[in-house]
C-alpha positions as CSV (number, residue, x, y, z in Angstrom):
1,X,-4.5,26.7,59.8
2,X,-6.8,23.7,58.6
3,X,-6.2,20.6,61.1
4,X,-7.8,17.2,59.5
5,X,-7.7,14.5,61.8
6,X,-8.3,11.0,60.1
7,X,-10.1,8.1,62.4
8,X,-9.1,4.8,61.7
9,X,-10.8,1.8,63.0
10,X,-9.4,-1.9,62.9
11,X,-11.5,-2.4,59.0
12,X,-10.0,1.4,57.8
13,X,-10.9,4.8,58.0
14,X,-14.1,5.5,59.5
15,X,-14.1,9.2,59.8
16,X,-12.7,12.7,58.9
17,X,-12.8,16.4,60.4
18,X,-11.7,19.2,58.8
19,X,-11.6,22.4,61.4
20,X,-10.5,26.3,60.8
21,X,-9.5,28.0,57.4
22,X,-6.3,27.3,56.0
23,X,-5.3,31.5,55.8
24,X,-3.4,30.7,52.7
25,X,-5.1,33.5,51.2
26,X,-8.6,35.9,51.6
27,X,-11.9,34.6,52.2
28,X,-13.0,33.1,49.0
29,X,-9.9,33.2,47.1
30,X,-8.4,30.2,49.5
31,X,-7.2,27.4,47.4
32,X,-5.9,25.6,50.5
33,X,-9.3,25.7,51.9
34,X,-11.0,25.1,48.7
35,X,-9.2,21.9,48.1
36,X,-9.6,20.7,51.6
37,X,-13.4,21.5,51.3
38,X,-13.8,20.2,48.2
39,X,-12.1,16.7,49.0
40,X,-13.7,16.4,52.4
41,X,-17.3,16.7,50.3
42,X,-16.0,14.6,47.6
43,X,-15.5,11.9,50.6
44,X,-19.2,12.6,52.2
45,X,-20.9,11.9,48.7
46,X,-18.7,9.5,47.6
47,X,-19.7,7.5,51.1
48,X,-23.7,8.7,51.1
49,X,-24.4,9.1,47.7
50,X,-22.2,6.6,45.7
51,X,-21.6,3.8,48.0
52,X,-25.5,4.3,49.2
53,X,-24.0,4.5,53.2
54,X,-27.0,5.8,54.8
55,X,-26.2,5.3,58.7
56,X,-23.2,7.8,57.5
57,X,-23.2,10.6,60.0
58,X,-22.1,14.5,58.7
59,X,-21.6,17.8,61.4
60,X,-20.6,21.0,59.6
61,X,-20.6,24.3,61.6
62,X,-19.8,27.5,58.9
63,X,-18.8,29.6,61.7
64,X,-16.1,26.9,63.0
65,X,-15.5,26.3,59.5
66,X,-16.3,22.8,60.6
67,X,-16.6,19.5,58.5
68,X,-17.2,15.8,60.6
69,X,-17.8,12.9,58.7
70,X,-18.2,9.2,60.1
71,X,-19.4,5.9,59.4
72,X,-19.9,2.2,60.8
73,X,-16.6,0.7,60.7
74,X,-18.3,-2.2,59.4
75,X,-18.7,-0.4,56.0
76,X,-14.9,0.4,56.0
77,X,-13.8,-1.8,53.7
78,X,-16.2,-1.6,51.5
79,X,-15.7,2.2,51.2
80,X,-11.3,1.4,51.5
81,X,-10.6,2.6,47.9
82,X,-12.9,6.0,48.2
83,X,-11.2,6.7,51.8
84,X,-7.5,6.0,50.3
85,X,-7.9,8.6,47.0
86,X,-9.2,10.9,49.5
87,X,-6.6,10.3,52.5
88,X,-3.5,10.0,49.7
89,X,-5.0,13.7,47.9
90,X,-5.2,15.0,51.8
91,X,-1.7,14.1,52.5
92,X,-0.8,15.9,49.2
93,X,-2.2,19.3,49.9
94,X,-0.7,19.3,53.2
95,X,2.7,18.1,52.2
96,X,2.4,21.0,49.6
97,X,1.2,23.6,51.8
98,X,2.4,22.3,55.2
99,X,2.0,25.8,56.7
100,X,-1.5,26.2,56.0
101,X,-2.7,22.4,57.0
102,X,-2.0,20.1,59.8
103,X,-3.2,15.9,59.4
104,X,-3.5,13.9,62.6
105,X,-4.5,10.5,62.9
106,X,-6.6,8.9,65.5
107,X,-6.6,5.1,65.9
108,X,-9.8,3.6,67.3
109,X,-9.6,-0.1,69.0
């Protein structure tokens, strides 16, 4: 199972992780961990690249089919309409394929 836990600070969300493979189907042909891959980078170069976020921090570990994104919760809002398409399309996948991915959510005072 893929388990995304959001982090969400008092200005919005200020970090994702994305950890394990979904085991919808075989290693390369996973469209449950394709999606979630592909939406977890969509948020890391939407945040680095697009919104120019350089203090934007990134782990990934392959072999823990890892993915940790974070940023200053100071540049939350700014980022609020990237983090929502991204958080709502999340949601989606797992509500689809609630078997194969798990989101928890992490509130930071």
């Amino acid at each position: 199972m893929t388990r995304v836990t959001l982090f969400w600070g008092k200005g919005g969300l200020v970090g994702l992780e994305s950890q394990g493979h979904s085991g919808q189907g075989a290693a390369g042909e996973d469209i449950v961990c394709a999606a979630v891959s592909t939406l977890t980078q969509t948020l890391l170069i939407g945040v680095r690249d697009v919104a120019g976020v350089g203090e934007a921090e990134c782990e990934m570990n392959k072999s823990a089919a890892l993915i940790r994104v974070r940023w200053p919760e100071a540049k939350a809002p700014e980022l609020d309409l990237l983090t929502r398409s991204i958080v709502f399309s999340l949601r989606e996948v797992a509500l689809r394929y609630a078997e194969f991915v798990s989101i928890s959510e992490v509130y930071e005072s």
